[in-house]
C-alpha positions, 0 to 999 in steps of 0.5 A: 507155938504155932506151925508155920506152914507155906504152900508153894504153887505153880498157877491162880486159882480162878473158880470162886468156888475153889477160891471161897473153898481153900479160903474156909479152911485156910480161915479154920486152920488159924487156931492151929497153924500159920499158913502161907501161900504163895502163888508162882506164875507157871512157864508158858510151854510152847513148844513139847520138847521144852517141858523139861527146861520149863520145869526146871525154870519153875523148880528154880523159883520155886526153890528160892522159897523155900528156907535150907531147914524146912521140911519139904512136902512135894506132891507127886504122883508116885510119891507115897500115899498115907491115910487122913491119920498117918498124914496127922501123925507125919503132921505132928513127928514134923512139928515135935522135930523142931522144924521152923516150917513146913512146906508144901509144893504143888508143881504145874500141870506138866509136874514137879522139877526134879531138883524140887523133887530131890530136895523133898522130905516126902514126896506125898500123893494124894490119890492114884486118881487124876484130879484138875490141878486147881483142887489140889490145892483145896484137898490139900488145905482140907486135908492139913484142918483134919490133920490139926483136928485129928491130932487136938481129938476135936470132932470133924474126922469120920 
């Protein structure tokens, strides 16, 4: 049976070239797992002081997504770091535990509510580095296909 797996994100993307990007991966993933993305509108911050509201009205939205037996995968910027191998083999204990999903959450640019946070499984970085917000989401499609590919020992992983 294939992996179910939903990635949940704050925002649009609107470059073509990340768009056609994660659209390529995400038609590569297709022999090897189910994927969904869903695609919440991020809260408008006017105001500083309301960030913390604002992600908690987010983490609310974003927590009426997920199923109460998934396994959830927050990415966070003080969240452990694993290598294109370790992230296979996370990958794969998940798969073999019987989960019935596996979800993704890419919060907005201000970050991650708390109350996502602590319902997180994991809580994965991607890099120390700061990337834009948009490729997250392109780095992390890509990083699930060489996961799949890593684990079926099929060449693309150097």
């Amino acid at each position: 049976m294939k992996m179910k797996i939903k990635i949940i994100a704050l925002g649009k993307i609107k470059e073509k070239f990340l768009k056609d990007g994660i659209g390529e991966f995400l038609k590569r993933l297709t022999p090897y797992a189910s994927v969904e993305i869903v695609e919440l509108q991020p809260v408008e911050i006017k105001d500083e002081n309301l960030t913390e509201k604002a992600l908690l009205q987010e983490g609310e939205k974003i927590l009426s997504h997920i199923k109460t037996d998934s396994f959830v995968i927050t990415l966070e910027i003080n969240g452990k770091q694993l290598s294109s191998e370790e992230f296979a083999s996370k990958i794969s204990e998940i798969s073999n535990s019987g989960v019935s999903e596996l979800v993704f959450v890419i919060g907005s640019s201000c970050g991650i509510s708390r109350i996502v946070s602590q319902r997180a499984n994991l809580k994965l970085s991607m890099s120390k580095m700061t990337f834009l917000h948009q490729f997250a989401r392109l780095i992390l499609v890509e990083q699930i296909y060489r996961a799949f590919k890593i684990l079926k020992n099929e060449t693309y992983h150097k």
